[in-house]
ZADREN-842641 format. One record per atom (N, C-alpha, C, O): residue in three letters; x, y, z. Coordinates in steps of 0.001 Angstrom, whole numbers, plus 500000, padded with zeros to 6 digits. Example, Ala and Ser with C-alpha at 12.3 -4.5 7.8 and 13.67 -1.06 7.14 Angstrom:
// residues 2
ALA513190494310507800ALA512300495500507800ALA513200496700507800ALA514236496681508465SER512850497750507080SER513670498940507140SER512900500030507870SER513409501138508039
***
This chain:
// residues 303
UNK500827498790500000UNK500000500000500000UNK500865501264500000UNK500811502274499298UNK501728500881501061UNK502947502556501013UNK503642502337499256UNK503780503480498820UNK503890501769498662UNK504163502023497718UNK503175502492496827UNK503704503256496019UNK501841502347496609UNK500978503172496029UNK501225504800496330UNK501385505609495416UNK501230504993497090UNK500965506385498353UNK501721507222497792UNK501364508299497316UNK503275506587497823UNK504629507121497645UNK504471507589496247UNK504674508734495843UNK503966506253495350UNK504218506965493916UNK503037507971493487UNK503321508777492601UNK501784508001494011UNK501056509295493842UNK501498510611494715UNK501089511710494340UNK502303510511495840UNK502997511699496145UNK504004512345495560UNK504138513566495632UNK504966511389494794UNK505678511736494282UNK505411512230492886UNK505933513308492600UNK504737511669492031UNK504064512637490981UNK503535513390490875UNK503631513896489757UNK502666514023491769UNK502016514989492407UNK503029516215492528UNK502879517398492221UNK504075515553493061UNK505385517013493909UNK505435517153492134UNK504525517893491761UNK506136516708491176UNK506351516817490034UNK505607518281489561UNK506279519243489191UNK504355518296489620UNK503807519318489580UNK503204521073490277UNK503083522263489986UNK502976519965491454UNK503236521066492702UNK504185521124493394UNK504278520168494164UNK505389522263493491UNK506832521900493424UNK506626522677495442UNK505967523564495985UNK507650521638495855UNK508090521912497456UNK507037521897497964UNK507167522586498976UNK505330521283497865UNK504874521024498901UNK504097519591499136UNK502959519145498992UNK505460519109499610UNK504862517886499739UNK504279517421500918UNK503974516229500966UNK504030518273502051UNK503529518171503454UNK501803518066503193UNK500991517297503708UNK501593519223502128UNK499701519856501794UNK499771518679500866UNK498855517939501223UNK500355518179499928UNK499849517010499047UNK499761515856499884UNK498843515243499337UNK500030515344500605UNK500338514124501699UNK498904514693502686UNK497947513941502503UNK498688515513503382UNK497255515616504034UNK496042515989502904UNK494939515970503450UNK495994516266501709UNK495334516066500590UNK494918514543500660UNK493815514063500922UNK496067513942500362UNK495821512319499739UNK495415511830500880UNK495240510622500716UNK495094512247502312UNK494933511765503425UNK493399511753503516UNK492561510884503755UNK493365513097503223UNK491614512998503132UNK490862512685502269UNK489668512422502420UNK491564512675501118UNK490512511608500144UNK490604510063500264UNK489805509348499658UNK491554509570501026UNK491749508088501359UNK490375508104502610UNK489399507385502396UNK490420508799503619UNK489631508998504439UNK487953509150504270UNK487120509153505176UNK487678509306502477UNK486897509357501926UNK486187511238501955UNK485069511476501498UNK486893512111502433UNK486900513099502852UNK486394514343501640UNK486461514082500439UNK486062515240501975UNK486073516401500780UNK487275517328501408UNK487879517098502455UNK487480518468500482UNK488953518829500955UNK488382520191500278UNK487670520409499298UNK489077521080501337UNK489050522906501283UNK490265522908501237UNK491025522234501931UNK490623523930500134UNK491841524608499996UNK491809526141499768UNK491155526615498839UNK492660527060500789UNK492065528000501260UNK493303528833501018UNK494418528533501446UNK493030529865500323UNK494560530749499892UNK494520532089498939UNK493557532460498267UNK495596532618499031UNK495318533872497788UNK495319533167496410UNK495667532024496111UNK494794534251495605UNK494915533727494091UNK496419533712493560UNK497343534500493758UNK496345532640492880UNK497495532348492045UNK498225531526492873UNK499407531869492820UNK498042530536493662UNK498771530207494382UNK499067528641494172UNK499955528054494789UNK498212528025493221UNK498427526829492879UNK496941525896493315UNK497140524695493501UNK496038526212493417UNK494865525557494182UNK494045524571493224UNK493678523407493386UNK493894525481492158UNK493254524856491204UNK494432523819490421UNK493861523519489372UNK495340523359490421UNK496504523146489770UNK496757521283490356UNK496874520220489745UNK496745521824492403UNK496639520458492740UNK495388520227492599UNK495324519630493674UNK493908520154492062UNK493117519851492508UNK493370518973490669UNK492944517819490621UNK493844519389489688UNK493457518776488746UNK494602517746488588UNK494486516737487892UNK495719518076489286UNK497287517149489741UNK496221515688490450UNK496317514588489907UNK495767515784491033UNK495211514581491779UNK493983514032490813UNK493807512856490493UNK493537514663490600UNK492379513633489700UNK493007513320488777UNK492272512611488089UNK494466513470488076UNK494939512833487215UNK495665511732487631UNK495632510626487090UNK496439512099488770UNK496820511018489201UNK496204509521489591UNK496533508347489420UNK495029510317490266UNK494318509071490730UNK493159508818489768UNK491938508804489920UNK493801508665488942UNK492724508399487605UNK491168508167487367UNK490585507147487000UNK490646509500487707UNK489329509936488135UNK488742510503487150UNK489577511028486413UNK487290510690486664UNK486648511184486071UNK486367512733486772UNK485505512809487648UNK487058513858486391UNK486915515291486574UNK486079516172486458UNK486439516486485324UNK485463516683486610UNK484809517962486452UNK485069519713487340UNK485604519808488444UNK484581520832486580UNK485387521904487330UNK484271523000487060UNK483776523149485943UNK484012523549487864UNK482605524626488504UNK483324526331488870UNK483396526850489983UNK483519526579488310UNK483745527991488691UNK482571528815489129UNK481519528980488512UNK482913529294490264UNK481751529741491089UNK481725530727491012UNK482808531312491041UNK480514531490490870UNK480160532940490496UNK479132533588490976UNK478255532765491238UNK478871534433491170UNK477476535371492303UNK476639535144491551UNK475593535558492051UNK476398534565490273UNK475018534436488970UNK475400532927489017UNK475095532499487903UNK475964531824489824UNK475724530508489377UNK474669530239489876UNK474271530882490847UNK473861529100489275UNK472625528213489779UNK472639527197490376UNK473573526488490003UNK471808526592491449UNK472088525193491432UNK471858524515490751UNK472274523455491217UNK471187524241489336UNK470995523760488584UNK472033523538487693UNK472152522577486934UNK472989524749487869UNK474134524394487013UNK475313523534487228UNK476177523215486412UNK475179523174488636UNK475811522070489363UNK475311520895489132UNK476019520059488571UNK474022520593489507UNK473367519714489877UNK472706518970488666UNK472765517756488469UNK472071519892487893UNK471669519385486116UNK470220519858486458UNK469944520404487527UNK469421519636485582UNK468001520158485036UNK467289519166484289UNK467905518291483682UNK465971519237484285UNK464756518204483511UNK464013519110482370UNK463209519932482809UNK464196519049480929UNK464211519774480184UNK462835519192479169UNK463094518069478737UNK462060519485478911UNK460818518891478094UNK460939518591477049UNK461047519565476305UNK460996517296476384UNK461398516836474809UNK460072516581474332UNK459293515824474912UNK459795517239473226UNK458703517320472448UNK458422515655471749UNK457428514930471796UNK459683515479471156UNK459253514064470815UNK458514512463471878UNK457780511543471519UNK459096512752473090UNK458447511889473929UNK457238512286474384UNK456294511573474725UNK457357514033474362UNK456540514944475526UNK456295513840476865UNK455393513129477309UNK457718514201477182UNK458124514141478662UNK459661514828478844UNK460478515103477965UNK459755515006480337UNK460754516001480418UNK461708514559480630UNK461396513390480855UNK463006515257480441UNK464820514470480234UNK465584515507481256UNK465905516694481198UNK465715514414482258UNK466998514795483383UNK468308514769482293UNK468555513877481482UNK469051515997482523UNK470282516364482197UNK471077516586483142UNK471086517634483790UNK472059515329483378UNK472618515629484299UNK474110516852484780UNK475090516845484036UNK474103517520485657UNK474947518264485637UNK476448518011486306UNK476546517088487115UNK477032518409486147UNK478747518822486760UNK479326517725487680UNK480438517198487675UNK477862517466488757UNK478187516760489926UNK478517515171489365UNK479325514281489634UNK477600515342488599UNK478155513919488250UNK479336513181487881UNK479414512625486786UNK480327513145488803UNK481630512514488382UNK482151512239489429UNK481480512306490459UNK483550511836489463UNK484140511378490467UNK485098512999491498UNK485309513146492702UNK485324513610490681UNK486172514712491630UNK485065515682490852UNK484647515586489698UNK484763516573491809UNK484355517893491391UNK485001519061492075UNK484980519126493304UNK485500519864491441UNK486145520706491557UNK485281522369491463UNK484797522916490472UNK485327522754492630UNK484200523779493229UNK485434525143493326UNK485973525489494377UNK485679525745492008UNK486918526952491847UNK485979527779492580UNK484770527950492421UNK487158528462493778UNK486601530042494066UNK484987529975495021UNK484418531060495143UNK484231528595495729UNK483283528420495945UNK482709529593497061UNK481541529439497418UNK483215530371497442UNK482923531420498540UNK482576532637497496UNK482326533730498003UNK482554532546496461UNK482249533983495131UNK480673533545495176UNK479915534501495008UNK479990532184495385UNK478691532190494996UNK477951532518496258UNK478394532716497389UNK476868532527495859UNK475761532995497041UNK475063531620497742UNK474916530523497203UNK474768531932498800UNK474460530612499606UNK473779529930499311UNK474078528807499717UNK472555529979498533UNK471899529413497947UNK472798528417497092UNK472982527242497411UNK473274528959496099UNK474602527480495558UNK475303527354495950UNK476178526852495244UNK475685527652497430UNK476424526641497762UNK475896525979498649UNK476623525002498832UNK474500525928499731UNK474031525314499871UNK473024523810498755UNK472454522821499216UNK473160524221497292UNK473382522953496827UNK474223521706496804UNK473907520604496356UNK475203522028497293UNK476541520812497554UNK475890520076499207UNK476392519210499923UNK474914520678499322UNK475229519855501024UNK474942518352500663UNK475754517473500954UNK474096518165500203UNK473286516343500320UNK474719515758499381UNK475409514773499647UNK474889516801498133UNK475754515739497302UNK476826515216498664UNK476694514089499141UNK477848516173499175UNK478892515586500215UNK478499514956500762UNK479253513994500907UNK476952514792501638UNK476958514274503163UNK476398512581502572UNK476730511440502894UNK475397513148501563UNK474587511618500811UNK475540511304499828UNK476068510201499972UNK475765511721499232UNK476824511158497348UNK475771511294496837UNK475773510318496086UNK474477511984496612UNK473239511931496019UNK472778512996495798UNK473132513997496420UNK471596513006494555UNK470971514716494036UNK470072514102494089UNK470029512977493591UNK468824514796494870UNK467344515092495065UNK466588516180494438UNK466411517341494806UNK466165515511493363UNK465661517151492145UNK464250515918492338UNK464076514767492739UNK463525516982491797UNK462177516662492048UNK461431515641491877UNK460866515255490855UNK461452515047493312UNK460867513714494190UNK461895512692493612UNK461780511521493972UNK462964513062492684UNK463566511678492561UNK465219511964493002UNK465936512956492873UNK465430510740493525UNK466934510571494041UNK467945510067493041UNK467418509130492443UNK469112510271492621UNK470000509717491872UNK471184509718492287UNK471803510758492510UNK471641508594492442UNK473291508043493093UNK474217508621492323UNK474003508527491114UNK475847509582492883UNK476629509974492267UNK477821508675491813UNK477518507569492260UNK478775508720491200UNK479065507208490956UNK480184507206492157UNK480051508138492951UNK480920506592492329UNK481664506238493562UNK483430505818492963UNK483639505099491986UNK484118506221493496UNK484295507288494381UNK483955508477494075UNK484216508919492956UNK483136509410495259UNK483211510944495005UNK483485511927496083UNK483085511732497231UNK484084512859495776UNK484596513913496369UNK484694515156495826UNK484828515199494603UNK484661516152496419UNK484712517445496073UNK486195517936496863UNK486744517599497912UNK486480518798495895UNK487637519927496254UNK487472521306496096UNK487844521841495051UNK486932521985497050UNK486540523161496594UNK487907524426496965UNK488469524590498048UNK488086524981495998UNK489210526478496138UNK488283527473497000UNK487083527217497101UNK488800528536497582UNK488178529519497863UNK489881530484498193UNK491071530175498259UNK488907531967498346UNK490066532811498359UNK489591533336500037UNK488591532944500638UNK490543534239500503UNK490615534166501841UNK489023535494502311UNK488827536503501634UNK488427535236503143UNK487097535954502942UNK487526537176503421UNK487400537009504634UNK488000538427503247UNK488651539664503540UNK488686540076501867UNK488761541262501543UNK488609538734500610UNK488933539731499354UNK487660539994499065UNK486810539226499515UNK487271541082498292UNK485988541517497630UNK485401540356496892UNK485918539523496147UNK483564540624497517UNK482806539539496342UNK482791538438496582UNK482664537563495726UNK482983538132498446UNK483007536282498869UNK481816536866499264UNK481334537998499226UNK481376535434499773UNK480233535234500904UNK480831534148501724UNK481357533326500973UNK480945533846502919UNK481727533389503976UNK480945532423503752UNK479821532652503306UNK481487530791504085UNK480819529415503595UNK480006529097505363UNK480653528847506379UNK478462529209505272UNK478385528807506810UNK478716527876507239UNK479194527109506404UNK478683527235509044UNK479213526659509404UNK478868525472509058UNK479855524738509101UNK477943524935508737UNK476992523452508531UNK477708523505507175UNK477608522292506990UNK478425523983505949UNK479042523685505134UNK480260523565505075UNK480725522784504245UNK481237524405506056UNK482614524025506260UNK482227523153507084UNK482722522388506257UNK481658522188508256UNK482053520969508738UNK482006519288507408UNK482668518256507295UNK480669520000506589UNK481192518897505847UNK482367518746505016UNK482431517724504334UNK483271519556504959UNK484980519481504658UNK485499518913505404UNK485452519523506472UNK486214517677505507UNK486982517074506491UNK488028517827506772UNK488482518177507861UNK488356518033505741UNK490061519243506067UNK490046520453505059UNK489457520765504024UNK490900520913505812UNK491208522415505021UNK492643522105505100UNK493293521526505970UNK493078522791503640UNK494719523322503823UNK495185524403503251UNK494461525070502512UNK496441524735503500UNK496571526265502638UNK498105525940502237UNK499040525460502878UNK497967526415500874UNK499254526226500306UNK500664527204500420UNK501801526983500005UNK500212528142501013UNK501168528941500789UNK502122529409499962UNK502101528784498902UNK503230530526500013UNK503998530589498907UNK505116529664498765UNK505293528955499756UNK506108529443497553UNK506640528451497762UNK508333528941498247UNK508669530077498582UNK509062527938498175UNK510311528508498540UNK510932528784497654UNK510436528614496540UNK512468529405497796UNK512952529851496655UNK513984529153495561UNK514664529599494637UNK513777527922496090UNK514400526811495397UNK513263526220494237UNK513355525915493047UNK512326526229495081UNK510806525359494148UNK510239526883493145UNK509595526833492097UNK510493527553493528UNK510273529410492886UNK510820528862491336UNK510298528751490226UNK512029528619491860UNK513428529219490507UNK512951527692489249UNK513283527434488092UNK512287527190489999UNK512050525566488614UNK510760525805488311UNK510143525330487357UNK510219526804489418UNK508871527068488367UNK508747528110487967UNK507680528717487878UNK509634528429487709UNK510188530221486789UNK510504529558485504UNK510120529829484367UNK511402528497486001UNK512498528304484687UNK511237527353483957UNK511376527319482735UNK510292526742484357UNK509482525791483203UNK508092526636483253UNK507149525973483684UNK507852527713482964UNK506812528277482690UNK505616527647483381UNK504498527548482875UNK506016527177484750UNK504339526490485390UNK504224525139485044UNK504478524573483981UNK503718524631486310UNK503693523012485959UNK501882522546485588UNK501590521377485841UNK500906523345485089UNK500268523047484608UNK500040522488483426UNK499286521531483250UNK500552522945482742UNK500616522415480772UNK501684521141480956UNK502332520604480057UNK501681520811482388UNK502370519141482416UNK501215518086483069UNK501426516885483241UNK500129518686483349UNK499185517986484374UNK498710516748483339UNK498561515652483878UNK498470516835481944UNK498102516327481274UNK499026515181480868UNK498600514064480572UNK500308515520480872UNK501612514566480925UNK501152513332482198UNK500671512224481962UNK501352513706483070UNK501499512870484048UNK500489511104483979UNK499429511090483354UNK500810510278484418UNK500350509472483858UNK499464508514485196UNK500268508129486045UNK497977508090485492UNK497657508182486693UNK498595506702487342UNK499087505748486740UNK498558507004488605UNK498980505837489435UNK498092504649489755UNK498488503648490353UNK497083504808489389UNK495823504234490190UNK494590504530489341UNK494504505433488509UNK493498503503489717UNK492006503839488928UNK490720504165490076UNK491039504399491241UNK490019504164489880UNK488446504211490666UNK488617503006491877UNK488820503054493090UNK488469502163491121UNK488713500603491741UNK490047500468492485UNK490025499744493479UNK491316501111492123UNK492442500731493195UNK492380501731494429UNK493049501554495447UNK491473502845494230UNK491256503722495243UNK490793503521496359UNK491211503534497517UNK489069503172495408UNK488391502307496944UNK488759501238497809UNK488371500903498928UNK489666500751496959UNK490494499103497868UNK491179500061498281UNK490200500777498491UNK492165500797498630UNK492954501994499486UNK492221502588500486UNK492587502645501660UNK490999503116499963UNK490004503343500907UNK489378502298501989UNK489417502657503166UNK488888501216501727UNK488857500259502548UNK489905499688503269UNK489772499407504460UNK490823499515502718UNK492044499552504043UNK492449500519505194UNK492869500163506295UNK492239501916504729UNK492399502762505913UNK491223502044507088UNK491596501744508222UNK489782501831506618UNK488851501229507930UNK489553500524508392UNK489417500412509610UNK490826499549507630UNK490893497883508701UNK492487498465509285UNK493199497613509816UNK492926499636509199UNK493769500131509886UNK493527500356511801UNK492760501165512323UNK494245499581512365UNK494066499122513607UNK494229500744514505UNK495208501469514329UNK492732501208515747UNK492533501873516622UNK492549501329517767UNK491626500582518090UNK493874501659518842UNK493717500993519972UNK492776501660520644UNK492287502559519959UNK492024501507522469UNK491414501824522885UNK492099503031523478UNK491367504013523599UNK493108503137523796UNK494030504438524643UNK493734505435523533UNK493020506389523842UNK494302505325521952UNK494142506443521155UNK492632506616521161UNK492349507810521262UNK491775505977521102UNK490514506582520914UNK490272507495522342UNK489799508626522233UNK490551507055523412UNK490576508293524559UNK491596509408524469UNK491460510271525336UNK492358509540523806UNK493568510784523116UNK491950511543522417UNK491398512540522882UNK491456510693521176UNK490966511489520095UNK489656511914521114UNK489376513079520832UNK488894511489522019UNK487403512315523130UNK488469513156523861UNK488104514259524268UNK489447512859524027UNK489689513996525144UNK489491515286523904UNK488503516011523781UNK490698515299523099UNK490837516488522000UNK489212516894521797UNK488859518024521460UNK488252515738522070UNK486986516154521270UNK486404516791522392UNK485882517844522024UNK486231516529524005UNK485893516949524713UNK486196518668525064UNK485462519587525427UNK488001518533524681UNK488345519907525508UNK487510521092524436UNK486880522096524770UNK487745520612523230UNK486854521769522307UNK485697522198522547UNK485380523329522178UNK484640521211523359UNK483722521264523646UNK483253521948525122UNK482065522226525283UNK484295522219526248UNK484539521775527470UNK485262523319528191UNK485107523953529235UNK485852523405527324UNK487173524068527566UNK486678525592528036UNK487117525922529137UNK485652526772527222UNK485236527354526868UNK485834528311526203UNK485630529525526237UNK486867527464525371UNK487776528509524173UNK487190528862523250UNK487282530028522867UNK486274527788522509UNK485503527561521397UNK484286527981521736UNK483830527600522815UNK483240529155520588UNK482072529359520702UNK481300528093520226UNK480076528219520216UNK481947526570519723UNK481238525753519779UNK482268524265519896UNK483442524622520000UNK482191523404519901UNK483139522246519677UNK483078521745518317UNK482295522062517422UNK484181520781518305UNK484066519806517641UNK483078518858517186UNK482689518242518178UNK482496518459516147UNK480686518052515870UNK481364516471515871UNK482555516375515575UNK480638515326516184UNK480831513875515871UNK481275513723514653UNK482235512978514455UNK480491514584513334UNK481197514142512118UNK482789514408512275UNK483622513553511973UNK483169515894512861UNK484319515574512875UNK485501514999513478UNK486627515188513019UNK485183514086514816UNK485620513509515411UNK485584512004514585UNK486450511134514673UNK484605511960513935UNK484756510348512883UNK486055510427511990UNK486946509591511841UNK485862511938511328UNK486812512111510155UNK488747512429510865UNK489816512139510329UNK488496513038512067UNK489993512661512602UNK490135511795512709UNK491324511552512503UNK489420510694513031UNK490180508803513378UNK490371508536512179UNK491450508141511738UNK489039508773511309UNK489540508137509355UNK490630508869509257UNK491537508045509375UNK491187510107509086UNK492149511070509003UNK493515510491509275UNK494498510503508534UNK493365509915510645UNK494300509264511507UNK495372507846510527UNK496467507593510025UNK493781507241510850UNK494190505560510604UNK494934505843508204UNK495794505161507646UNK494232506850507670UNK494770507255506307UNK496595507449506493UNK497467507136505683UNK496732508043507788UNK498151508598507619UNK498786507509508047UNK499970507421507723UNK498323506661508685UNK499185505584509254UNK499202505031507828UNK500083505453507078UNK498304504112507363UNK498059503846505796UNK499442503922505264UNK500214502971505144UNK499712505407504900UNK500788506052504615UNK502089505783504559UNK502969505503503744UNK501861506020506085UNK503555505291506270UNK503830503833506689UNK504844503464507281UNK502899503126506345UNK503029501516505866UNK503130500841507379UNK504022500086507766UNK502055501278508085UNK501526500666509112UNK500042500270509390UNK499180501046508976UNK499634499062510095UNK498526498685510021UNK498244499003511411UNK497775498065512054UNK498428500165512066UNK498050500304513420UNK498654502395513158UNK499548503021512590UNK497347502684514079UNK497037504386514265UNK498089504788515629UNK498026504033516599UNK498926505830515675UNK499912506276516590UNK499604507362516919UNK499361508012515902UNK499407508242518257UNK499249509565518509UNK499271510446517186UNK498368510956516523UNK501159510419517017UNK501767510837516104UNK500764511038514411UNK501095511682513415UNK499924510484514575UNK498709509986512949UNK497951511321513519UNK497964512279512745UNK497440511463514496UNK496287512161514793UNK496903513718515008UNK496397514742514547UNK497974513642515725UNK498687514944515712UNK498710515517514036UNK498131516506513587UNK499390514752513473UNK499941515758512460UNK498422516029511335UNK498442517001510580UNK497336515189511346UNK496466516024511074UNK495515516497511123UNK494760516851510217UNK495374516604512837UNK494865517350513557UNK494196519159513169UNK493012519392512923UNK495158520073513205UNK494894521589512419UNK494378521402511506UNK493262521921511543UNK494693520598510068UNK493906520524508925UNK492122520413509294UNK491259521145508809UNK491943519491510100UNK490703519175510691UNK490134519908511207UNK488998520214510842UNK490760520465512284UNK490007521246513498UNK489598522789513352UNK488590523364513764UNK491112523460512368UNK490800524774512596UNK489897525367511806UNK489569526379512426UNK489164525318510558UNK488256525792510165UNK486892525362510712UNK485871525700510112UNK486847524745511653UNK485375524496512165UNK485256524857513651UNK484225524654514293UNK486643525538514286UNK486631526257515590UNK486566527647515557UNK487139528238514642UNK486028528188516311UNK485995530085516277UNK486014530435517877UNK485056530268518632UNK487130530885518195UNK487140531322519755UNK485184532494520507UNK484456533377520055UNK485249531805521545UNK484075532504522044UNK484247533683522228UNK483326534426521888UNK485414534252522796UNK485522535332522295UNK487157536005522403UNK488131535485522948UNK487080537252521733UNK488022537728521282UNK489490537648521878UNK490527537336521293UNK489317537971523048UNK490355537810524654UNK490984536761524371UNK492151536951524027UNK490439535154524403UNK490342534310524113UNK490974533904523186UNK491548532893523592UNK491343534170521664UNK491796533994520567UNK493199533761520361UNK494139534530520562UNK493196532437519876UNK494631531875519552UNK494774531970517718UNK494089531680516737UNK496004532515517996UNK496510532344516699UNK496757531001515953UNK496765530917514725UNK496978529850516894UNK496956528896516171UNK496554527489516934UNK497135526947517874UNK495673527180516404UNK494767526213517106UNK494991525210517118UNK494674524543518103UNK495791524502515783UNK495960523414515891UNK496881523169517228UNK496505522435518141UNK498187523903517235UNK499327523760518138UNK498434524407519612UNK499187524286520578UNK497506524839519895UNK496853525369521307UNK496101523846521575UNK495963523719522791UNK495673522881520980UNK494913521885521711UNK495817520866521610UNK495449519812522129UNK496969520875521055UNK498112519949520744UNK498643520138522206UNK499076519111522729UNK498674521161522866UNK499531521337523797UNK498838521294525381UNK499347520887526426UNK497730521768525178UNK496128521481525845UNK495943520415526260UNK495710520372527468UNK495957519047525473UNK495546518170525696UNK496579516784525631UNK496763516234524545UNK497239516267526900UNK497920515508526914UNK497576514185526509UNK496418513790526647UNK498794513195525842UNK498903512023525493UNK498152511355526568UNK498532511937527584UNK497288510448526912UNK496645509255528184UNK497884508170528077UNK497882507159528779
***
């Protein structure tokens, strides 16, 4: 299995140059079966890994640029009236695939983006009275820019928890700078790259993170972390069960990783912040840590 891992990380860096820490908790949460926020200024590479990984992991793509005039219909698809049957024809939209890619999703208005909720939480679209299964594997990756630039609408909270993780790419260094100076951008290579994996070798990846071994001590590590959020009165709210499920999947993915069949503090620590900090908001201001992941890391001792 670590040799799968390795060679989709490593093709991945190929394209997204020096960050191989955000590609490694990426591949963590889609093993985890996870949706994934990536949260950053423009130009920073967001949209770049999001199409780096569906190539890799040889996925059926799609890509939504989000706009203050999108519809949910334009996500989701529409039932259009054909004269020759005279009956209406579901057309299905965007969602239908294996990665959907949600560019810039904080530009639309809540209304579309409250269309993504059922697809994440069900894998399913409910258009009128009828249900239709998305195909499997699916996940979303949605970009957004940091909500301070003109023309967001801030994603509410019942929609950032269904993100298992958030990450932010930051700028790069000046070693990974100078090779992506000198090759004009590693996009017009995304298409080069050749995938590691299909639909089918994913979900067998995916089902192994479940049979990745949770002792009983770490699961009292992962309630305490879940308790103090809840407990503590740092947080104007805690940690929700969904996301206490998705840190153990989170967990037992990274062990996965590094080619162990058993979950270590060490699994839950490192991606811990990805998890936690976009779904915590200090109660109040006084109160406010700059960095949350490392404040409950330090908060809450090993059992």
């Amino acid at each position: 299995m670590r040799n799968v891992t390795d060679t989709i990380i490593a093709e991945t860096s190929r394209i997204i140059l020096g960050k191989e820490q955000q590609i490694k908790l990426a591949l963590a949460c889609i093993l985890a079966r996870g949706h994934l926020l990536i949260e950053d200024l423009p130009g920073m590479g967001k949209t770049t890994l999001s199409h780096t990984l569906a190539q890799v992991l040889g996925l059926k793509f799609s890509r939504v640029q989000f706009t203050s005039d999108l519809l949910p219909a334009d996500i989701l698809g529409i039932s259009v009236y054909d004269r020759n049957t005279a009956s209406f024809k579901f057309h299905p939209g965007p969602v239908f695939t294996n990665v959907l890619l949600a560019d810039e999703i904080n530009r639309a208005t809540p209304k579309t983006q409250s269309s993504l909720l059922e697809v994440m939480e069900e894998g399913q679209v409910t258009l009128e009275g009828e249900t239709r299964k998305l195909p499997q594997p699916f996940f979303v990756i949605a970009t957004q820019n940091p909500t301070y630039h003109i023309g967001t609408f801030p994603l509410p909270e019942s929609q950032l928890d269904r993100f298992l993780m958030r990450i932010q790419l930051g700028y790069p260094d000046a070693k990974s700078e100078r090779a992506l100076l000198q090759d004009n951008g590693g996009r017009n290579n995304v298409s080069k790259i050749n995938p590691c994996i299909d639909a089918n070798g994913l979900s067998g990846l995916q089902q192994a993170v479940r049979d990745i071994h949770i002792s009983d001590a770490l699961l009292d590590y992962l309630q305490a972390l879940l308790d103090y959020t809840r407990t503590s009165g740092k947080f104007s709210a805690g940690l929700s069960p969904r996301a206490g499920l998705g840190l153990k999947q989170c967990a037992q993915a990274w062990a996965l990783m590094h080619g162990r069949d058993f979950a270590l503090p060490e699994d839950v620590q490192a991606i811990l912040p990805g998890i936690a900090e976009h779904r915590l908001h200090p109660a109040n201001r006084a109160d406010a840590v700059a960095d949350i992941g490392t404040h409950l890391l330090n908060a809450v001792a090993i059992p």
